[in-house]
C-alpha angles and dihedrals in degrees: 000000000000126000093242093052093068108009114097110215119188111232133258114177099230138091114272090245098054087041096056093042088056100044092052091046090052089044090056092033083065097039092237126141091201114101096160136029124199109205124179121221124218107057092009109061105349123051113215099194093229086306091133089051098048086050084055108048088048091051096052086049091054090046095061093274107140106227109246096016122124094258099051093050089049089047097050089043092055087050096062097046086060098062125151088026125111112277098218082062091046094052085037084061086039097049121044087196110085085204095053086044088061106040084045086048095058091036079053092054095038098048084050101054091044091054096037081050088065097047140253110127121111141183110254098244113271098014091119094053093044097044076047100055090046085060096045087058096045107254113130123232135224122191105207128183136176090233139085126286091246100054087038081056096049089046100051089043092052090059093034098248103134100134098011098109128045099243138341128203136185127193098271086061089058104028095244136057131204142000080014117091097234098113102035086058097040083059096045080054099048096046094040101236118182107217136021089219083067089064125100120196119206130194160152094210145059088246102051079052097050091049092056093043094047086043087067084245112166089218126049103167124179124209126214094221099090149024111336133055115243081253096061092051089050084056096056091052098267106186083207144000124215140194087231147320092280085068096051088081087055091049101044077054089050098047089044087050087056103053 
């Protein structure tokens, strides 16, 4: 497999080499050590309105899980608790069949896109300023999820974000999803970053936090807009914690102004 057969990169318009010379002289322009930054999506910078959940719970139904029984509300529970990590691995820890996983895994996808088809993401407010203002300083942007390309893609089409980002990856384009490293490396790789310590890592959950962390990333910063407490992300070893992504700007300025 090679990164450009499943990877899907915005356009820029320009060749890789003057991109990437112009992308290094804003960075220092700015003062800033950053020259990518990994942000996850659900939670992070888009808000689903419980639309995950509401995949979930019909998928369980649909794979024998009476709806309000002990074992559907544990399930959906773990579930949660597992946010930011591949499904396919969640519904490979809920299901001891392989088989059932699977099948649980692409009910999963289907029952998202159609519900993403009938409305209800939505941009976290200032996430495209501040995904804007990333690329205006030269940092180069990733948007990762622990979903499949298919569902990132109907995500990104329903806010209009196809090619707003640099890149975005999901756990089928590394190999691995969260809390593994996988896609925050695969990212450091396509958009020829020279070294792991210029990544920042953002994200609601534990998971998004431990891949950064395991990726060698300087930042690791956890957001308050989605699934874990700020004391959760501490726990995971979170560098920073921020209101939102519209303060990461704000913090990336902050940690320059230190150095």
């Amino acid at each position: 497999m090679t990164l450009n057969s499943t990877i899907s990169t915005g356009s820029t318009g320009r060749t890789a080499l003057s991109a990437d010379a112009d992308a290094d002289a804003e960075a220092a322009e700015h003062g800033l050590p950053v020259r990518l930054a990994v942000l996850a999506m659900v939670g992070t910078t888009v808000y689903d309105g419980g639309l995950m959940d509401r995949a979930m719970s019909r998928t369980l139904v649909e794979q024998g899980v009476a709806a309000g029984s002990a074992r559907f509300e544990g399930m959906l529970r773990y579930a949660r608790e597992r946010s930011g990590i591949s499904r396919m691995t969640v519904f490979a820890e809920l299901f001891d069949d392989p088989q059932a996983a699977a099948s649980a895994n692409k009910r999963f996808e289907l029952n998202c896109d159609e519900l993403i088809a009938d409305g209800g993401v939505r941009a976290v407010p200032g996430a495209e300023d501040a995904i804007g203002w990333l690329r205006d300083a030269g940092i180069k942007v990733c948007l990762a999820t622990g979903f499949g390309r298919h569902t990132q893609n109907m995500v990104l089409e329903s806010l209009g974000w196809m090619g707003l980002a640099d890149l975005s990856l999901c756990p089928a384009d590394a190999g691995r999803g969260r809390p593994f490293p996988d896609m925050v490396l695969t990212a450091v790789l396509a958009l020829d970053i020279d070294d792991v310590r210029k990544v920042a890592v953002v994200g609601d959950s534990a998971s998004d936090i431990h891949s950064g962390l395991r990726a060698g990333a300087s930042v690791a910063a956890g957001v308050l807009t989605g699934s874990h407490s700020e004391a959760a992300l501490r726990g995971a070893g979170a560098t920073d914690v921020v209101p939102s992504i519209k303060d990461f700007p704000a913090l990336l300025e902050r940690r320059a102004a230190r150095l």
